[in-house]
KOLTI-175798 format. One record per residue (C-alpha): residue number from 1; residue in one letter; x, y, z. Coordinates in nm, 2 decimals. Layout:
BEGIN
+-----+--------+--------+--------+--------+
! num ! residu !     px !     py !     pz !
+-----+--------+--------+--------+--------+
! NUM !      A !      X !      Y !      Z !
...
+-----+--------+--------+--------+--------+
This chain:
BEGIN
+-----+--------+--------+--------+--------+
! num ! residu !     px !     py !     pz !
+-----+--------+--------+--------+--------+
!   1 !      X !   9.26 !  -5.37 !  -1.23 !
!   2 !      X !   9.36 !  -5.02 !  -1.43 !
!   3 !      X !   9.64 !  -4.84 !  -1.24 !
!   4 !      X !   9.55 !  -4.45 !  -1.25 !
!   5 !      X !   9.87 !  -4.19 !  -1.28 !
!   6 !      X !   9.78 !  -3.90 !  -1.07 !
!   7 !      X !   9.53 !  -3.66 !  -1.32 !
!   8 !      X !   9.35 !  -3.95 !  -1.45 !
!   9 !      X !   9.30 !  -4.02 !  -1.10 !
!  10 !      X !   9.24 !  -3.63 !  -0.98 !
!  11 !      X !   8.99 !  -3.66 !  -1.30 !
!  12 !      X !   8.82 !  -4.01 !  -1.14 !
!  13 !      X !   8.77 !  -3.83 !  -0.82 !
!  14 !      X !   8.64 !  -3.55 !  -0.99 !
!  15 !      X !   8.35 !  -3.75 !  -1.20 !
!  16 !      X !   8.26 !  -3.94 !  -0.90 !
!  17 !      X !   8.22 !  -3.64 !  -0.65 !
!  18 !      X !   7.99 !  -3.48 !  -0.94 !
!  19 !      X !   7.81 !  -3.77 !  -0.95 !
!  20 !      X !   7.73 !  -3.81 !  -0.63 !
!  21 !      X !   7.89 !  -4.16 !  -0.59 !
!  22 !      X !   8.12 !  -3.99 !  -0.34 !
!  23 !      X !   7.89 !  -3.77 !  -0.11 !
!  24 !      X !   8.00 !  -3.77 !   0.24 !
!  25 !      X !   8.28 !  -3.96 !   0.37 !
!  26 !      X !   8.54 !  -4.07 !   0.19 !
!  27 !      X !   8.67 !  -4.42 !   0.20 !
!  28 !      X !   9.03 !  -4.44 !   0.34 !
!  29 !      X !   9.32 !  -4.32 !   0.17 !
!  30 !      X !   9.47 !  -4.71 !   0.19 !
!  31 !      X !   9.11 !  -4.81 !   0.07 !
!  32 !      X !   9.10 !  -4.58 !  -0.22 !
!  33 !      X !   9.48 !  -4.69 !  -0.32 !
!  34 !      X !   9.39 !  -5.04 !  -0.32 !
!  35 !      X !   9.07 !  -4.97 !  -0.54 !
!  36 !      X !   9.25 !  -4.80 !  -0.77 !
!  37 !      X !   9.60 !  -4.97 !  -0.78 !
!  38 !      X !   9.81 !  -4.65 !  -0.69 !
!  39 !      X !  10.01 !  -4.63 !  -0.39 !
!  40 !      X !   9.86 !  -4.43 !  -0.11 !
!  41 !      X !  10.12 !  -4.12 !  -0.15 !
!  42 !      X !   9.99 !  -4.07 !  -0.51 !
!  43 !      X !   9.64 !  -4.10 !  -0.35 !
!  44 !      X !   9.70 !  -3.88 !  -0.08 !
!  45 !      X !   9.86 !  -3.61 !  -0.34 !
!  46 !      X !   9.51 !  -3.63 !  -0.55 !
!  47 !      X !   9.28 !  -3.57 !  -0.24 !
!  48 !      X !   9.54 !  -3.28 !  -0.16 !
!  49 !      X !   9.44 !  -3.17 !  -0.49 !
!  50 !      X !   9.08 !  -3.18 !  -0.47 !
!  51 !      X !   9.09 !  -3.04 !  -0.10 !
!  52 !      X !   9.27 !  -2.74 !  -0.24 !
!  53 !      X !   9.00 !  -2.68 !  -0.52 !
!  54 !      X !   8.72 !  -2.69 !  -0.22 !
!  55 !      X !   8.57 !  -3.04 !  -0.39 !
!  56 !      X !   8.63 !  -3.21 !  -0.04 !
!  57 !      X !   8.81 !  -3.12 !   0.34 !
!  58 !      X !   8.99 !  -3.29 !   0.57 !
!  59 !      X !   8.90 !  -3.30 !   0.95 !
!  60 !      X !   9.09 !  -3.48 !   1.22 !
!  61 !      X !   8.94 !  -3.81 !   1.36 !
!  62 !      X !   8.68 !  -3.71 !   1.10 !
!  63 !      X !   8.83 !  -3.85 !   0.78 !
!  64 !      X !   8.79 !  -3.67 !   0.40 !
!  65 !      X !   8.44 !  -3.56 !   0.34 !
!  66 !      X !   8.30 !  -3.40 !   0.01 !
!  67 !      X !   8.21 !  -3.04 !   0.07 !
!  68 !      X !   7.90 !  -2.92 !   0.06 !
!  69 !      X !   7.83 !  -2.71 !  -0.32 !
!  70 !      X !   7.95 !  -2.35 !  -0.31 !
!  71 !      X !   7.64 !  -2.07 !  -0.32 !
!  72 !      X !   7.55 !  -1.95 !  -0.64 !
!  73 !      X !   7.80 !  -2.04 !  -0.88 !
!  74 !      X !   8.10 !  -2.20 !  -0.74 !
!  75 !      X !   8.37 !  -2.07 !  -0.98 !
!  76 !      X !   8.22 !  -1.69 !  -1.04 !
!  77 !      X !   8.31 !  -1.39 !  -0.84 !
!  78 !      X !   8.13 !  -1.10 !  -0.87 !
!  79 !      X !   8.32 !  -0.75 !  -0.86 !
!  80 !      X !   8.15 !  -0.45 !  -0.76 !
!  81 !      X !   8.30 !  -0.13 !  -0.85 !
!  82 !      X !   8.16 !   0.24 !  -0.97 !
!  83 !      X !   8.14 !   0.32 !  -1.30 !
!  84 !      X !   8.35 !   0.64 !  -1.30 !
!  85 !      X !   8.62 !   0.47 !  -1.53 !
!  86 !      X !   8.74 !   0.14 !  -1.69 !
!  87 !      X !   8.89 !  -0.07 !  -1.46 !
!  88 !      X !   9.09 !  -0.28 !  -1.74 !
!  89 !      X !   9.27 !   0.03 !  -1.82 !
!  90 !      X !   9.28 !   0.29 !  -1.59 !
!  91 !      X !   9.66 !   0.33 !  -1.47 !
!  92 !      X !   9.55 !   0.23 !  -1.07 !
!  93 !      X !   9.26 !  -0.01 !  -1.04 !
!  94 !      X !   9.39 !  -0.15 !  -1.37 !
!  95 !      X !   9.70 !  -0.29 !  -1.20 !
!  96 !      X !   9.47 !  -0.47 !  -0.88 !
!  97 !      X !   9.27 !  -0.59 !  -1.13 !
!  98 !      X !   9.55 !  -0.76 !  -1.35 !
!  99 !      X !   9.68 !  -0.87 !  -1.02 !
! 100 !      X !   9.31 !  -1.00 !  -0.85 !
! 101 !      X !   9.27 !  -1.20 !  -1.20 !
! 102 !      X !   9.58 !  -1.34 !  -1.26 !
! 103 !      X !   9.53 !  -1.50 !  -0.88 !
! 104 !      X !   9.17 !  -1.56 !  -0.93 !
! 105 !      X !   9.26 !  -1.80 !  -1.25 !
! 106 !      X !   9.52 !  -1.98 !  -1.07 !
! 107 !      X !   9.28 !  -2.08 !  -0.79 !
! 108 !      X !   8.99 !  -2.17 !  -1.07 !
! 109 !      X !   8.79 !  -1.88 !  -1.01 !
! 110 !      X !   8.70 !  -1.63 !  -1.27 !
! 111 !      X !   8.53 !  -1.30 !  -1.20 !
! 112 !      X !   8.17 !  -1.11 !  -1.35 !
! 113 !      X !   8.16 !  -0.77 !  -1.35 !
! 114 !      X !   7.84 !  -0.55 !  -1.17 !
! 115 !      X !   7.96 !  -0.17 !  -1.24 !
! 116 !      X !   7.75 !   0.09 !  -1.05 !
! 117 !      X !   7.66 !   0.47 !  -1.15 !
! 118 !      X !   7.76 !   0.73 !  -0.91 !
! 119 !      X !   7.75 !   1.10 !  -0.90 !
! 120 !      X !   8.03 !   1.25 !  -1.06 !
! 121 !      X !   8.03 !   1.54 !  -0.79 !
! 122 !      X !   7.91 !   1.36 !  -0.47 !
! 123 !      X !   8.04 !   1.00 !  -0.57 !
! 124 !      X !   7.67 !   0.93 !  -0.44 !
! 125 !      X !   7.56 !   0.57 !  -0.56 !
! 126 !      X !   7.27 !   0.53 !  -0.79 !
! 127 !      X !   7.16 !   0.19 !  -0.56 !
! 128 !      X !   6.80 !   0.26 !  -0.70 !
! 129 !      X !   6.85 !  -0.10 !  -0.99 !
! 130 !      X !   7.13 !  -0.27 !  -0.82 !
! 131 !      X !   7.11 !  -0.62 !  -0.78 !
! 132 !      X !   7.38 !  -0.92 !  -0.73 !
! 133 !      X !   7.44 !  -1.21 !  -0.98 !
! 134 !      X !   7.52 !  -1.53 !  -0.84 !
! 135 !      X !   7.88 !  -1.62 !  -0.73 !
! 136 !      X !   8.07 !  -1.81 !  -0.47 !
! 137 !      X !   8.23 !  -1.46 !  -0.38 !
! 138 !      X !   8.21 !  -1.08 !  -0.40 !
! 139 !      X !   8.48 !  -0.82 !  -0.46 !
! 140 !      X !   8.37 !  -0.44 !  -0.37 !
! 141 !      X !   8.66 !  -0.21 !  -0.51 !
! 142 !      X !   8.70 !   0.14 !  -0.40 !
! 143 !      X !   8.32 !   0.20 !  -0.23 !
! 144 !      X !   8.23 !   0.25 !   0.08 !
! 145 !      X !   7.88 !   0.32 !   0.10 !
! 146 !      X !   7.71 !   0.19 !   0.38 !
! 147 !      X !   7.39 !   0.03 !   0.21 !
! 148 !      X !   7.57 !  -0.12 !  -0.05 !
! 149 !      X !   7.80 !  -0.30 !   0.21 !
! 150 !      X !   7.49 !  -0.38 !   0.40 !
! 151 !      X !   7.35 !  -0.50 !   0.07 !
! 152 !      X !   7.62 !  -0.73 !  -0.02 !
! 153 !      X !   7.67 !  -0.85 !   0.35 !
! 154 !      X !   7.34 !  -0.96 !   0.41 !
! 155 !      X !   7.35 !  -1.17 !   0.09 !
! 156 !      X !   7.52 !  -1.43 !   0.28 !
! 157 !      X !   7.80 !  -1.44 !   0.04 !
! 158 !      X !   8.16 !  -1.46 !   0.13 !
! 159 !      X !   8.29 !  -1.05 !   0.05 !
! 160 !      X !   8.57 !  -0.81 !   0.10 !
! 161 !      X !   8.63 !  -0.47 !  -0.03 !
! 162 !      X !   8.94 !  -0.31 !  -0.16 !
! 163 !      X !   9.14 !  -0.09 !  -0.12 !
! 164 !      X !   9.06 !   0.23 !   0.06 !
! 165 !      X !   9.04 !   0.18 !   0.45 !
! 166 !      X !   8.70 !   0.13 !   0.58 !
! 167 !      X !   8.65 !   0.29 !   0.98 !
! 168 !      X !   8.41 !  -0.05 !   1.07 !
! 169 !      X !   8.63 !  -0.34 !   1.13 !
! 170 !      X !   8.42 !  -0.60 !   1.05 !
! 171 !      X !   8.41 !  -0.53 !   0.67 !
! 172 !      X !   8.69 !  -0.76 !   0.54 !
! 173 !      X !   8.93 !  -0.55 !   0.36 !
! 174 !      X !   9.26 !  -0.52 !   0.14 !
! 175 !      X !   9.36 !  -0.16 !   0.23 !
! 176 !      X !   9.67 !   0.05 !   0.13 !
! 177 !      X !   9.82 !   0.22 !   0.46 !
! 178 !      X !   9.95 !   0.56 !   0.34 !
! 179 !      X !  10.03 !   0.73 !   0.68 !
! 180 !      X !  10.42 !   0.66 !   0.69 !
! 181 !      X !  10.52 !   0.68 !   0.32 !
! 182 !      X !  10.34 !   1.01 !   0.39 !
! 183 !      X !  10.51 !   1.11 !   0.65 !
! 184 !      X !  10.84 !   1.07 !   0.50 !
! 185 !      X !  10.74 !   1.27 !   0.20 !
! 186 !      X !  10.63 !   1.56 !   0.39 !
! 187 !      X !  11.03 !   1.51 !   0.63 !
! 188 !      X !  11.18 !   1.50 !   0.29 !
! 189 !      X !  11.03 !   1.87 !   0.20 !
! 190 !      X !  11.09 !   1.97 !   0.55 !
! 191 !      X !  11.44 !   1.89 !   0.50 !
! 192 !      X !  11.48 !   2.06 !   0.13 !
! 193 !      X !  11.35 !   2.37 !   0.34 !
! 194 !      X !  10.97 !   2.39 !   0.21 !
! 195 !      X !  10.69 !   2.48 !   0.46 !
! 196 !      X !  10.42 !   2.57 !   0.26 !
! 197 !      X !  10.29 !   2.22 !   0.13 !
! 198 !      X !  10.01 !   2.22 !  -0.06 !
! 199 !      X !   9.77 !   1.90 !  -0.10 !
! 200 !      X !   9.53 !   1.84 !  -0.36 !
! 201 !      X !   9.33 !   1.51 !  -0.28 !
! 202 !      X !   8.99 !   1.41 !  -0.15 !
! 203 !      X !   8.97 !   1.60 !   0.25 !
! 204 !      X !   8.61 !   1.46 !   0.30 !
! 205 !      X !   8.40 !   1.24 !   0.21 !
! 206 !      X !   8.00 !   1.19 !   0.22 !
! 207 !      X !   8.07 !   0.81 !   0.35 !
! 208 !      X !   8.05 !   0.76 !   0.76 !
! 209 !      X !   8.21 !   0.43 !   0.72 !
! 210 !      X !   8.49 !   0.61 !   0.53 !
! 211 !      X !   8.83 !   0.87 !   0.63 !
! 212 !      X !   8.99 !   1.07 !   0.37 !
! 213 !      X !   9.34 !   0.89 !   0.53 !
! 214 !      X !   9.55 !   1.05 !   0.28 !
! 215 !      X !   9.47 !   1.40 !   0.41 !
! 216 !      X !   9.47 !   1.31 !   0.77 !
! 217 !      X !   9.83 !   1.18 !   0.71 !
! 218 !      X !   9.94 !   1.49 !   0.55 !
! 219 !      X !   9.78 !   1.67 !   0.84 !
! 220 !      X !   9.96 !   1.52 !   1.09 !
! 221 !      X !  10.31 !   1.52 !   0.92 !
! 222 !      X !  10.26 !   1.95 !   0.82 !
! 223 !      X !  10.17 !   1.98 !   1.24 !
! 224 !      X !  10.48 !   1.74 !   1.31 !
! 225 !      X !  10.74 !   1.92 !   1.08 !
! 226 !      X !  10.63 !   2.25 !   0.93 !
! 227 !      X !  10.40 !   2.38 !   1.24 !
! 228 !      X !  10.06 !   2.43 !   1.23 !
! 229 !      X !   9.83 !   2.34 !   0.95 !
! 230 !      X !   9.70 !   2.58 !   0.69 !
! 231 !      X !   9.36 !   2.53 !   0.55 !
! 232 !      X !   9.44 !   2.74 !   0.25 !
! 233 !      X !   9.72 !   2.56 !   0.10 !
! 234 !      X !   9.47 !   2.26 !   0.05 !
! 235 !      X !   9.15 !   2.15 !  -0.17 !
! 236 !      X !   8.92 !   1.88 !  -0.21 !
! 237 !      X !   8.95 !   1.66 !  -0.53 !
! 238 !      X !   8.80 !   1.35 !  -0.61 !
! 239 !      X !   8.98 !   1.09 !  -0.79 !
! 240 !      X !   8.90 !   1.15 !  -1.07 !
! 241 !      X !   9.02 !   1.24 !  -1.38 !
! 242 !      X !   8.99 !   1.66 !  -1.45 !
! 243 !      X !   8.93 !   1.77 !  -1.09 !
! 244 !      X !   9.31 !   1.80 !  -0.98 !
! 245 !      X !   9.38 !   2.09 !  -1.19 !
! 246 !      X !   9.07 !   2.29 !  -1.09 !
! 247 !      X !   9.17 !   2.19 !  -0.73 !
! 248 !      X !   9.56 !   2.37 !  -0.77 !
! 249 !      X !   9.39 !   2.67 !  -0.94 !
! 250 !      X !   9.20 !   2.74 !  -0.61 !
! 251 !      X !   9.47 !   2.72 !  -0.40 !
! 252 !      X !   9.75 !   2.89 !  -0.62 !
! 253 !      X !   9.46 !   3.17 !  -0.62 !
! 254 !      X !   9.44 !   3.23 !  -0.30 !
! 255 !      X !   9.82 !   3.14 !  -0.17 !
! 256 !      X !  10.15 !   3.07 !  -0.32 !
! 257 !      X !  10.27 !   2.69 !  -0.18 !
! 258 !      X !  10.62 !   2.54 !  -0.23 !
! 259 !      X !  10.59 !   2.22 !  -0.27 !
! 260 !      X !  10.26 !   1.96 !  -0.35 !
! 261 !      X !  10.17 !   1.68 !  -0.24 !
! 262 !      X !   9.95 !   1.48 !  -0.49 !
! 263 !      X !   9.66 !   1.19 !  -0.34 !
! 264 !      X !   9.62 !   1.07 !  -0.68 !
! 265 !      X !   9.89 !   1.02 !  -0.96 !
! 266 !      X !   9.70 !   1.00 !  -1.27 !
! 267 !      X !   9.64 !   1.34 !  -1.22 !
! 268 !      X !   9.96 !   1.45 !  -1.23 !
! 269 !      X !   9.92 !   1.54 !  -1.60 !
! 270 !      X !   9.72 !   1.81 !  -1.55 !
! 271 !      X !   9.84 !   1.92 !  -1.25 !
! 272 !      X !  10.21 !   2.00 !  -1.45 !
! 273 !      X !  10.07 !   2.15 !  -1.71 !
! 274 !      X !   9.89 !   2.38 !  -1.48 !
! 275 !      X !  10.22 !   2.44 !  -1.31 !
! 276 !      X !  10.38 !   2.51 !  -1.67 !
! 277 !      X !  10.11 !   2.75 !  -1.77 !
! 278 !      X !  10.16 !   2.91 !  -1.45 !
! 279 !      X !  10.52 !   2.93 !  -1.49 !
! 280 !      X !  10.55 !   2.79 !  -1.12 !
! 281 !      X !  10.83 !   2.51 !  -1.04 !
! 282 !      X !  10.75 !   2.31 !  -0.80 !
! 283 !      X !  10.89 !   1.99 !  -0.63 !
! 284 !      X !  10.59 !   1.76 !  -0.66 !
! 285 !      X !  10.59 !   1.39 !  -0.49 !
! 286 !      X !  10.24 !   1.21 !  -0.62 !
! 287 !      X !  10.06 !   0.92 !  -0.36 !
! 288 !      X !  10.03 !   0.57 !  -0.60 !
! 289 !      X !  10.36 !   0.51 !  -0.74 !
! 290 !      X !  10.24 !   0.52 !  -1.14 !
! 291 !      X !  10.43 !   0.54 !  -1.39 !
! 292 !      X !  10.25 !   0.79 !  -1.65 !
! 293 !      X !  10.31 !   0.85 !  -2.00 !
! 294 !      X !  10.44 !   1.24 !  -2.09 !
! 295 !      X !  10.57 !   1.29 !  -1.73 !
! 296 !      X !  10.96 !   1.21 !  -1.64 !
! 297 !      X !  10.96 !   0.96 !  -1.36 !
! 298 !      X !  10.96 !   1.10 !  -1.05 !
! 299 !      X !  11.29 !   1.14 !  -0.83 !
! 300 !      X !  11.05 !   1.06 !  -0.51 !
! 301 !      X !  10.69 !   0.90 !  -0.50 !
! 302 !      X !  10.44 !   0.71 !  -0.22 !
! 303 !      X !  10.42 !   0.41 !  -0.40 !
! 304 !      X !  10.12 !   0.15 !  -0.31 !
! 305 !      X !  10.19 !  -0.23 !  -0.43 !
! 306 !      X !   9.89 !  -0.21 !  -0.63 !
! 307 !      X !   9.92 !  -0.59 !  -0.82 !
! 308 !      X !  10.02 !  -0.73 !  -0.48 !
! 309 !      X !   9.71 !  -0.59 !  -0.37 !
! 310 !      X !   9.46 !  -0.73 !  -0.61 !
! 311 !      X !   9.65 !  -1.10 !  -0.52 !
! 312 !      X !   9.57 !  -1.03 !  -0.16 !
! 313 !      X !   9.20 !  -0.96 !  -0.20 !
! 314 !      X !   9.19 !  -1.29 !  -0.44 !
! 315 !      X !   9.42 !  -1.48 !  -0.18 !
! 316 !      X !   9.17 !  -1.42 !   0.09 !
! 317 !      X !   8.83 !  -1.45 !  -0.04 !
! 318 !      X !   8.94 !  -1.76 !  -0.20 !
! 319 !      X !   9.06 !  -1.90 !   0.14 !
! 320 !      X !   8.74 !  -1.73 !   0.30 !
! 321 !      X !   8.51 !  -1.97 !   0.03 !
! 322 !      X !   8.69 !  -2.27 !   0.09 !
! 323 !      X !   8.68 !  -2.28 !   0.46 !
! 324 !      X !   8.34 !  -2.16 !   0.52 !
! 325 !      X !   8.39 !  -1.83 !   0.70 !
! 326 !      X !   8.44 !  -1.49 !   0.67 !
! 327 !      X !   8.76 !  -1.31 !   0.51 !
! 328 !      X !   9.00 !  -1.18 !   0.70 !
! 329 !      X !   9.14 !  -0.82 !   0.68 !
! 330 !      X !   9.46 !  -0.71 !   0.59 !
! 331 !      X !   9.64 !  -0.34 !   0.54 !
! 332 !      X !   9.97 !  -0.36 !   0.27 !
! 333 !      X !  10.25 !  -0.03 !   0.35 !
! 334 !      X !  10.25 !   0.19 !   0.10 !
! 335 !      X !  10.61 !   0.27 !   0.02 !
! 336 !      X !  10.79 !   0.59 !   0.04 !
! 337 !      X !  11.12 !   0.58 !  -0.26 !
+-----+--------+--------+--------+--------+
């Protein structure tokens, strides 16, 4: 009889579940140890091993069965995301990527990337060609369209979507909650005796299943602390690179603020160089917690735990694929510092 250390034995289990010699229940875990000449702690730590990887599941009074083979491609995950940047590098969705990967590897899984066109306006999707590769799982980051969810859903694939909060609850989701490091922001100009807060950041959007929550937070803290809300001291901007500055210009035009409250860090570049030119000092707290080069670092920010976040969404759709059921949601505090 050969005696098996643990990975040649993780590795027997493996060849014979792939070849089909194992494809139901399991022999017992004293049964496999005798076969194999191991005792049956070192067996029962290489079926914990192989039940963790989603090759086979344990049920009570049911024994160890072999699982059934994952949809599409069992190791692939496909990420959805619009096309308005790179999401290796941009200073945000670069950081929940880095974060979704690095968890995605150490669970076996590696992602394939379907990056969509949209409007650089609207943000309206161009679903006219979009299709899905196979995959055990989907990833939708940052969109909220309602066909493309609807799309995706009734693919029958295991999905969530990251990060911005979605109004229909059954969508699984990673989301950033904004609303108290907001409200703390807005106290601490309150308190340094500001009133006229401006706020450059998306204040509607074209999506039903979507809120711009970053607006309605600083809408609610300006009516808790500074009174009632003035229209004129804010502008829409989409997050995107270039539309922050344009944003500030129409509201310095019109008003004089003092203070601003940024949705979208990465661009705060523009926005200083736009208070520079305008020879306009303002205290400015930005809504991401980046960390930008050019800019000092920031006495205050709202910083969201972006890598944490792109674990989270791995975590769960992971857990979601192995089990057989749908994700589950979850909504990570942005942190006011």
């Amino acid at each position: 009889m050969i005696e098996f250390k643990q990975p040649a034995l993780v590795g027997e289990l493996r060849r014979r579940i792939a070849e089909g010699v194992y494809s139901g229940t399991l022999p017992t875990t004293l049964e496999l140890a005798a076969e194999f000449g191991v005792n049956p702690k070192t067996m029962n730590k290489a079926i914990a091993r192989l039940v963790a990887d989603g090759l086979l599941e344990r049920r009570r009074r049911s024994g160890t069965r072999v699982c059934s083979p994952l949809p599409g491609d069992g190791r692939l995950i496909e990420v959805i995301f619009e096309g308005f940047t790179t999401i290796f590098t941009h200073p945000f969705w670069g950081d929940i990527w880095s974060g979704m990967v690095e968890q995605l590897a150490a669970d076996g899984f590696r992602p394939v990337l379907n990056m969509l066109e949209a409007d650089p306006g609207s943000g309206v999707l161009d679903l006219v060609h979009f299709s899905m590769s196979p995959a055990a799982g989907r990833i939708v980051l940052g969109i909220a369209d309602p066909e493309l969810l609807r799309q995706v859903r009734s693919s029958g694939i295991p999905f969530i979507t990251a990060c911005d909060p979605l109004e229909e609850p059954s969508i699984p989701q990673v989301t950033f909650d904004f609303d108290e490091g907001i409200r703390q922001a807005v106290e601490l100009f309150f308190r340094n005796g500001c009133r006229r807060i401006a706020f450059i950041g998306q204040t509607r959007t074209l999506q039903p299943l979507q809120s711009p929550r970053k607006f309605l937070a600083y809408q609610q803290a300006v009516q808790t602390y500074c009174g009632a809300f003035d229209p004129l001291l804010v502008e829409n901007a989409r997050p995107l690179t270039g539309q922050g500055a344009p944003a500030l210009a129409a509201v310095l035009d019109r008003t004089r603020p003092d203070a601003l409250l940024a949705a979208y860090d990465h661009q705060l570049p523009e926005l200083a160089a736009l208070l520079a030119e305008r020879k306009l000092d303002l205290p400015v707290i930005g809504c991401d917690g980046l960390h930008l080069p050019g800019l000092p670092d920031a006495r205050h920010v709202v910083a969201a735990p972006r890598r944490e976040c792109g674990k989270r969404v791995a975590e769960l759709l992971v857990a979601a694929i192995r089990e057989r059921r749908e994700p589950v949601s979850m909504s990570i505090p942005a942190v006011f510092r």
